[in-house]
C-alpha positions, 0 to 999 in steps of 0.5 A: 318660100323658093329662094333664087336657086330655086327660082332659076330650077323653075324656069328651066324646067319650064324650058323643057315643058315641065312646070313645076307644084310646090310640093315638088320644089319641097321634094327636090330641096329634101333630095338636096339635102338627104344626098349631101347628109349622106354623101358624108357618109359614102361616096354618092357624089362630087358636086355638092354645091347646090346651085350645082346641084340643080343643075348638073343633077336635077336639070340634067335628069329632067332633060330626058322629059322631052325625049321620052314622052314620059306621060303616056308612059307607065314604067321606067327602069334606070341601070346603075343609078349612083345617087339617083340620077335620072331616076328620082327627079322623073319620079318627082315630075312623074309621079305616075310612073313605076320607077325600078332602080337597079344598082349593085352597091348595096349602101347606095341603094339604102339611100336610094330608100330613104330618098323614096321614102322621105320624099313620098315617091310611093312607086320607085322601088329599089334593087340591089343588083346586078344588071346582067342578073336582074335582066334575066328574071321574068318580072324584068326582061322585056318589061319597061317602057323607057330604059335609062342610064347615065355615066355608067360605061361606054354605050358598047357596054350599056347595049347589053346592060340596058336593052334586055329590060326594055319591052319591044317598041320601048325605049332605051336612052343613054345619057353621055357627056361630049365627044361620042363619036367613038362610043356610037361606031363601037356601039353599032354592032350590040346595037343591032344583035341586042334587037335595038335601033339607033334613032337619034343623038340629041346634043344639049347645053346646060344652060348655066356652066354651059357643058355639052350632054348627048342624049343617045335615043334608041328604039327596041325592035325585037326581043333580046336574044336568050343569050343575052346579056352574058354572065356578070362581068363580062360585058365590062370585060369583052363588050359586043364588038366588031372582031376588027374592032380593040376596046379599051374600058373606059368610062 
């Protein structure tokens, strides 16, 4: 039986086409209550209220169903999932694609697992490690459709993180908070020798705390040069700039 919280989840999935089954209302109350059970546990997040919850995770994640065609997709990898997210509500939504989560906190992928297997999503597969390491190997480098990541360093970063997994023509969609203005001049210079295209921002609103969210939507136009990315740590530490441009490490 849904409840308000739930009901209100419903309508602004709807908003963004999706219309949610009842087995997937299940699977995102179980989701709820698994990240609160281990967020005793471990640091998985900040925002346990589960109103909070719905939206500022599960709808948050969602909003990229109206960016990435997500139906006529196959396989999506999401970089540095924390608790999931955007990765577990699209496999909910989306239970055709095969969902590669990547993360190097060991603890945080175990319940990434049990997330996966208590809710039956077959098809995400969890890897413990490191961005700059995994993007190297055969079965990932130049292989998915859609690439996500949410929060995870700023977009100059994220280029080397995120496109060398993305297959030429997929997609690479960063998921950011306000002001990006900084982040996208940065970001222009990766973009470009990574062999990927800025295609648009698109700027939305939580419909409850009314927060703004960019989604930043970038096409792969070629293969990511061989050197690329640099060893583990290194983009963190010296990002793909301009010469003229500083940078400074914050999230």
């Amino acid at each position: 039986m849904t409840d308000a919280i739930q009901i209100q989840f419903v309508e602004q999935a709807r908003s963004l086409g999706i219309e949610l089954s009842e087995r997937q209302l299940m699977q995102f109350e179980t989701y709820y209550e698994l990240l609160v059970e281990w967020n005793e546990k471990m640091n998985l997040t900040g925002i346990t209220e589960r109103s909070a919850v719905y939206e500022k995770h599960f709808y948050d994640s969602l909003t990229l169903a109206g960016i990435g065609r997500f139906a006529d997709h196959h396989c999506l990898a999401d970089i540095g999932s924390g608790a999931g997210f955007p990765s577990i509500p699209l496999a909910i939504v989306f239970p055709h694609l095969r969902v590669t989560i990547i993360d190097a906190l060991a603890k945080r992928i175990r319940f990434l697992e049990e997330v996966a297997s208590k809710l039956g999503l077959e098809k995400v597969v969890s890897l413990h490690g490191r961005a700059e390491e995994v993007a190297r190997l055969k079965e990932h480098r130049d292989k998915y459709d859609i690439v996500t990541a949410r929060a995870v360093a700023r977009l100059a970063v994220l280029n080397e993180f995120c496109l060398p997994f993305v297959r030429t023509g997929g997609v690479f969609i960063a998921m950011k908070g306000t002001d990006l203005s900084a982040e996208l001049d940065e970001a222009k210079f990766s973009l470009t020798k990574l062999g990927g295209k800025l295609v648009e921002v698109k700027k939305l609103t939580l419909p409850t705390e009314g927060a703004d969210r960019h989604l930043v939507i970038c096409v792969k136009q070629q293969a990511t040069p061989n050197e690329y990315p640099r060893k583990a740590g290194i983009p963190l530490k010296t990002p793909l700039l301009k010469p003229s441009l500083s940078f400074r490490n914050t999230k």
